[in-house]
N, C-alpha and C positions, 0 to 999 in steps of 0.2 A: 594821484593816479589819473590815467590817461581816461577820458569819457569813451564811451562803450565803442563807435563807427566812427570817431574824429581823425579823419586823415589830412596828412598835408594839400597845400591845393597843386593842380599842377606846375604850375610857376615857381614852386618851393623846389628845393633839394628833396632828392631822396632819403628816407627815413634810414636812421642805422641800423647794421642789424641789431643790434639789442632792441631796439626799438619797438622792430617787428615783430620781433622773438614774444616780447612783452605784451604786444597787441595778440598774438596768436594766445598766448598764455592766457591772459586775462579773457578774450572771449572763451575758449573753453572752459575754465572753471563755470563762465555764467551758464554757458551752455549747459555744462553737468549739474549743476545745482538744480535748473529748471526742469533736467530729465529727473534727478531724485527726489524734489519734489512731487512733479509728477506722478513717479512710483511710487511715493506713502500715496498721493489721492487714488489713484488707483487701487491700491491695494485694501485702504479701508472702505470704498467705494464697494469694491466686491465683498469684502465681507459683512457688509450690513445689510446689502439689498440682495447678494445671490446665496443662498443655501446651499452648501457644498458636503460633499458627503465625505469627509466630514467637515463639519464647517469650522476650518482652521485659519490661521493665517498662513500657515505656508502657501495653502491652497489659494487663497486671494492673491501672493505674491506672486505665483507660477500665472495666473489668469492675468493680471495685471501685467508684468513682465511680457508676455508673451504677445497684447496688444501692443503696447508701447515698441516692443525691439520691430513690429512692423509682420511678425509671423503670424499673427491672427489668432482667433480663438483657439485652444485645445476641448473646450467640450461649450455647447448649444446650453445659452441660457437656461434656466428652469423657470424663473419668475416675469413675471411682466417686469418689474422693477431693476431685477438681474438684466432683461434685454435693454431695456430703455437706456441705463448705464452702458451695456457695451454699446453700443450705439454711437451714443454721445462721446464716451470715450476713446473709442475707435477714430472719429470725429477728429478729436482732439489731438489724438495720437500722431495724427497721418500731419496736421498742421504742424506740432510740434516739431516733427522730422524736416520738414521742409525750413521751419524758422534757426533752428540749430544748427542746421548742415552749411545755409548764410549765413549764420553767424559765426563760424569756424571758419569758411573760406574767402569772408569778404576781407582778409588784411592779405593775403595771398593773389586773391584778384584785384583787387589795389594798389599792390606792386607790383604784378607783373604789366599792367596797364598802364603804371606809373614809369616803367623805365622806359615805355614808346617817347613819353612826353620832358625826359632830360635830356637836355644837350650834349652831343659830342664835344667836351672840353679840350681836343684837338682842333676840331674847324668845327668853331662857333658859328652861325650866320646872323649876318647884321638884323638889326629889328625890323629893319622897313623894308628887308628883299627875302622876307617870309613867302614860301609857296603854300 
């Protein structure tokens, strides 16, 4: 399988679509597995450190959930331990978002940057009368 961000260089041919398709594929899974991840830390995060009335795991999963998809808390820590976690995880969240959202559109912004730098195979132009 194809390494995670390895694209052709511009001097190569453009990738086929399966290719693409495969690279788009492939980073999303990683991307999802990292946010599901994510979500179990999250989740058992809240339920050791925040005391929820009651203290469930659905309740840690709606807490957790709710930092990660970017909406923010639904109720104000109780615990010093409970805040310091949303904190940090909040923290974590926000990066998260940012690193996933690159990693799902960098085979998209790739190609589309990459069809600037193929040749018109109608009128080629010679090497040495490059502007």
């Amino acid at each position: 399988m194809e390494k995670l961000l390895r694209f052709e260089h511009r001097r190569q041919p453009m990738a086929s679509r399966r290719t693409f398709l495969r690279r788009i594929g492939y980073n999303l899974v990683v991307a999802l597995i990292a946010i599901g991840v994510s979500l179990l830390a999250g989740t058992v995060g809240y339920y050791a450190l925040e005391p929820t009335t009651p203290n469930s795991w659905i309740a840690a999963f709606g807490r957790a959930a709710m930092i990660l998809s970017g909406m923010g808390p639904y109720g104000e820590p109780l615990s010093d331990g409970g805040k310091l976690f949303a904190g940090i995880y909040a923290l974590y969240a926000g990066l998260l978002l940012i690193g996933t959202s690159g990693l799902i559109l960098a085979p998209i912004f790739h190609r589309v940057l990459h069809s600037f730098h193929v040749e018109d195979e109608d009128n080629p132009q010679p090497k040495g009368k490059r502007k």
